[in-house]
C-alpha positions as CSV (number, residue, x, y, z in Angstrom):
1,X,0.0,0.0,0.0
2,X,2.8,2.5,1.2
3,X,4.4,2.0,-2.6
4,X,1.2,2.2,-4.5
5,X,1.6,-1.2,-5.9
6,X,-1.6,-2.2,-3.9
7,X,-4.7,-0.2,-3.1
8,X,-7.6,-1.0,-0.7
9,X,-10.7,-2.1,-2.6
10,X,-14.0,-1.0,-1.0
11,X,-16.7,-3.8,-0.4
12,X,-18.7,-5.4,2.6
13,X,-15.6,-7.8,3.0
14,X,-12.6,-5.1,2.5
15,X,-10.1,-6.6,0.6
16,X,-7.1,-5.4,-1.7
17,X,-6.7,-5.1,-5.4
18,X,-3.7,-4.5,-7.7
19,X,-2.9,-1.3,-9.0
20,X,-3.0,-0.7,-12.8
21,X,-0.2,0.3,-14.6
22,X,0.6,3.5,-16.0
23,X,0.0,3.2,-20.2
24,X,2.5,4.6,-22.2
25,X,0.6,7.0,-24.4
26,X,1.1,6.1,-28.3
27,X,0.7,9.9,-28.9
28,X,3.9,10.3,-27.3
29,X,5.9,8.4,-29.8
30,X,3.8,10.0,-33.1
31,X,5.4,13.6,-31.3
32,X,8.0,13.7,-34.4
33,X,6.2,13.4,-37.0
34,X,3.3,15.6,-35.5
35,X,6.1,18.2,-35.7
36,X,6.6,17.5,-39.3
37,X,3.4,17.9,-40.4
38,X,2.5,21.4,-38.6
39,X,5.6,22.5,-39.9
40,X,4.8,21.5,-43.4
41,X,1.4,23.3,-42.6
42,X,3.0,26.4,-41.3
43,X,5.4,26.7,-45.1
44,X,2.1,26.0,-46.9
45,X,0.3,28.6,-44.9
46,X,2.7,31.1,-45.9
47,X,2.4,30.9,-49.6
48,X,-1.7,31.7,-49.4
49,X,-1.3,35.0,-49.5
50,X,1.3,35.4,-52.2
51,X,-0.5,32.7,-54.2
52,X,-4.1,34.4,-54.0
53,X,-2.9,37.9,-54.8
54,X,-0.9,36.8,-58.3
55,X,-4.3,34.7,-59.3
56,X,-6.6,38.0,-58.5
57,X,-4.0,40.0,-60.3
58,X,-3.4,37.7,-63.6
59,X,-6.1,35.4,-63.9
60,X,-8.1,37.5,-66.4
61,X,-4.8,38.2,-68.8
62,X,-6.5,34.3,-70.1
63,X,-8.5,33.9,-73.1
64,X,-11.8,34.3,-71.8
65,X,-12.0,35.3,-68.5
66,X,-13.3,38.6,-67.6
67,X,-13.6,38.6,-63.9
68,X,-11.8,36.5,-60.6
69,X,-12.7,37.0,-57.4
70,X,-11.2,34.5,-54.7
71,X,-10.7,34.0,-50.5
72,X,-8.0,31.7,-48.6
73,X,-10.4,29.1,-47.0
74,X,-7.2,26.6,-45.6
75,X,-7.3,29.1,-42.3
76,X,-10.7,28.2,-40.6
77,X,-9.0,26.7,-37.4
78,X,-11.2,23.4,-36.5
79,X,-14.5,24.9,-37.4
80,X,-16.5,21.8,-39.0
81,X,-16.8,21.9,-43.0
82,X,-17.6,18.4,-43.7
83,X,-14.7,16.2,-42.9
84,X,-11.5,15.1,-43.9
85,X,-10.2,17.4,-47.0
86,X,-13.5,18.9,-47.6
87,X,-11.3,22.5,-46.8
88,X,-9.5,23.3,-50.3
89,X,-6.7,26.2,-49.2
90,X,-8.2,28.9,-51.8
91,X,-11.0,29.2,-53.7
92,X,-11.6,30.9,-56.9
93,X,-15.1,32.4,-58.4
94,X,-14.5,33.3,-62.1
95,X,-16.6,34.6,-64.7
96,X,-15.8,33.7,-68.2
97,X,-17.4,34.8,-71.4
98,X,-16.0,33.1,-74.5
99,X,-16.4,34.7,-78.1
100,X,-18.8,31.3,-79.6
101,X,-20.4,31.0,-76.3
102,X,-24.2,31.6,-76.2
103,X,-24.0,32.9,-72.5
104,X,-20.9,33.6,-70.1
105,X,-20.2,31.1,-67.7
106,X,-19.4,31.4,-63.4
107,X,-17.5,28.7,-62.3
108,X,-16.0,28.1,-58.5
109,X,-12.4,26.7,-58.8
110,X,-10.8,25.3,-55.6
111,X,-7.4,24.9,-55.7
112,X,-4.9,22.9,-53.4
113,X,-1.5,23.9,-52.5
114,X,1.3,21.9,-52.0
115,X,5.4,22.2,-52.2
116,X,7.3,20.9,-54.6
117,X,8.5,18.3,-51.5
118,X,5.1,17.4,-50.5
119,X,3.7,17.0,-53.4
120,X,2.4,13.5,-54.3
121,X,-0.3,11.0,-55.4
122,X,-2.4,11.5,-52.1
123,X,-2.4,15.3,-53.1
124,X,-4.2,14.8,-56.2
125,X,-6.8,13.0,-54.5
126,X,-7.0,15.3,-51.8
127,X,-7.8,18.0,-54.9
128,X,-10.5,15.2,-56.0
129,X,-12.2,15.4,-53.3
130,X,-12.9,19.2,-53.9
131,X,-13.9,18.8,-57.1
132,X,-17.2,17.3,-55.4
133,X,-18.4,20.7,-54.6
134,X,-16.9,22.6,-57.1
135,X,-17.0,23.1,-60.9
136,X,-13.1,22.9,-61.5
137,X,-10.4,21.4,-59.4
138,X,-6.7,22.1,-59.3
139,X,-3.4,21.4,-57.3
140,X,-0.9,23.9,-57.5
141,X,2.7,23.1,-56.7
142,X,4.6,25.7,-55.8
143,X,8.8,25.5,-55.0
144,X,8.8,23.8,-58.1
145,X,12.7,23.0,-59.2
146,X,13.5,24.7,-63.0
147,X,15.4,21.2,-63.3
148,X,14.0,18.0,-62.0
149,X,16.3,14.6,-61.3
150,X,15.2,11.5,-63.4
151,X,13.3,9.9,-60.3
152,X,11.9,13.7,-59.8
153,X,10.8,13.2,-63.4
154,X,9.1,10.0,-62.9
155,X,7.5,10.7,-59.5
156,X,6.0,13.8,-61.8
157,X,5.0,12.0,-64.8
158,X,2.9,9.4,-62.6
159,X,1.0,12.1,-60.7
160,X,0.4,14.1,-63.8
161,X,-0.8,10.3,-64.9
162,X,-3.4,10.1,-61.8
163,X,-4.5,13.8,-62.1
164,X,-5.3,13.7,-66.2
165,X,-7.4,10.5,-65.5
166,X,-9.6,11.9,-62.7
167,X,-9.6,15.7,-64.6
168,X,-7.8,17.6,-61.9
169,X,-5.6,20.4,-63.2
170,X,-2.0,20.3,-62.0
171,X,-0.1,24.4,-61.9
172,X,3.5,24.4,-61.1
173,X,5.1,27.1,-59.9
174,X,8.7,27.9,-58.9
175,X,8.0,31.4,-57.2
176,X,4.4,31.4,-56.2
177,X,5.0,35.6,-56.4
178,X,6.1,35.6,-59.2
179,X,3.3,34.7,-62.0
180,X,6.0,34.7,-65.0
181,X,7.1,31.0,-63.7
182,X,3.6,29.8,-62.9
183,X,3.1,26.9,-65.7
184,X,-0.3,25.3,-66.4
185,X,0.7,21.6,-66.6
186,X,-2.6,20.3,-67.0
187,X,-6.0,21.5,-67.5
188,X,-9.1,20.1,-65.5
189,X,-11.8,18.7,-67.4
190,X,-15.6,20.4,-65.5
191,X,-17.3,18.3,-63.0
192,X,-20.9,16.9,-62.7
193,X,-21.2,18.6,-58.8
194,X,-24.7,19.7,-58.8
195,X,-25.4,23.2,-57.9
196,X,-26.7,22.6,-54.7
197,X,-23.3,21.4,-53.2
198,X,-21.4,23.9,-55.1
199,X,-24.0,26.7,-53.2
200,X,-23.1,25.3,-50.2
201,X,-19.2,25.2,-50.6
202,X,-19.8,29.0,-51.4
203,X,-21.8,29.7,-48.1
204,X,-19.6,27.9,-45.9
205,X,-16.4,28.7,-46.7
206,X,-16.1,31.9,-48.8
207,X,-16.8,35.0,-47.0
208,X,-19.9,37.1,-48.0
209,X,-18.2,40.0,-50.0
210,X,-16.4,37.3,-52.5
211,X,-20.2,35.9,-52.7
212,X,-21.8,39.3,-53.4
213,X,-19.2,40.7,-56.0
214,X,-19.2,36.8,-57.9
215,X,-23.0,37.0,-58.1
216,X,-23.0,41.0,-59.1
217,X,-20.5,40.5,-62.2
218,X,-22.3,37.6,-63.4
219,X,-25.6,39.7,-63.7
220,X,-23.6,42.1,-64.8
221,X,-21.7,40.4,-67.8
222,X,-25.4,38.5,-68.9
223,X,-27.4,42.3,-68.9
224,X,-24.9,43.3,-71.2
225,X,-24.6,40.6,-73.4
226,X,-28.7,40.2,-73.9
227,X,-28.4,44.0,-74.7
């Protein structure tokens, strides 16, 4: 009893019982790689910003597209969204109005970000999953090398392999402020989301201004085109 090996169990007889052992806490061994991961996080985090502000800035210098309005949505702490990777890190409302097109089009874009060292087949599929409640899907690599190894090459070629066949688009950029080096590697094909879920993505996650200025210059571009 005095040790703590042994404690009194209570009952009409008395009696004694054994003491359970302390458990060794598996958390406590994952530590290390807990640490990887929020640092990974943290260098992701920081391209956001730079990353959002060349899109709103360049995106319209493509054939087409006449408006872009877009919010960082990877910074909503744990505040529920629907589950694992249903939180793309930026997403895009764009308005396009092509020259044989019978109406213009608004699309929401979601895009994932990953570096160049953290970018692999699991990322793709963690841009799938977007593309559930969006109309276009894309993973952007940023820290991209100008010169890649011959594994580097392969590892590349195979997840440009997984994205084509599941229409996920695939940017690459080696300074993600600078918009001269971003390169479109692959274009994604448009989804079958319904509009419901795509409505929703826009509600939960994008903040009400980006909402009000996507659905303005939509009205906006369709007035002036059925004048």
């Amino acid at each position: 009893v005095d040790e703590g090996r042994i404690e009194r169990r209570r009952g009409r007889n008395g009696g004694i019982q054994l003491v359970p052992l302390p458990q060794v806490q598996p958390a406590l061994a994952a530590a290390p790689q807990q640490a990887a991961d929020l640092l990974e996080q943290d260098r992701e985090i920081d391209q956001y910003g730079p990353i959002l502000q060349q899109i709103l800035e360049n995106w319209t210098e493509q054939p087409g597209f006449t408006h872009v309005f877009g919010a960082i949505t990877g910074l909503q702490g744990r505040r529920p969204t629907g589950g694992r990777w249903s939180r793309p890190d930026i997403v895009l409302c764009t308005v396009s109005d092509w020259l044989f097109s019978s109406r213009p089009e608004g699309d929401v874009r979601t895009i994932e970000v990953k570096r160049f060292q953290a970018a692999d087949v699991i990322a793709v599929y963690e841009a799938l999953s977007h593309k559930a409640r969006s109309h276009y899907a894309y993973l952007l690599i940023v820290g991209f090398p100008e010169r890649l190894t011959e594994d580097e090459q392969a590892d590349f070629e195979n997840l440009l392999g997984v994205a084509g066949k599941n229409g996920i688009g695939v940017i690459t950029a080696c300074d993600s402020g600078d918009w001269r080096t971003w390169v479109f590697q692959l274009y994604p094909t448009r989804s079958d989301a319904d509009h419901q879920a795509i409505n929703q993505l826009l509600l939960d996650q994008v903040p009400p201004d980006v909402r009000t200025e996507f659905r303005a210059a939509i009205r906006k571009v369709i007035v002036n085109v059925d004048i």
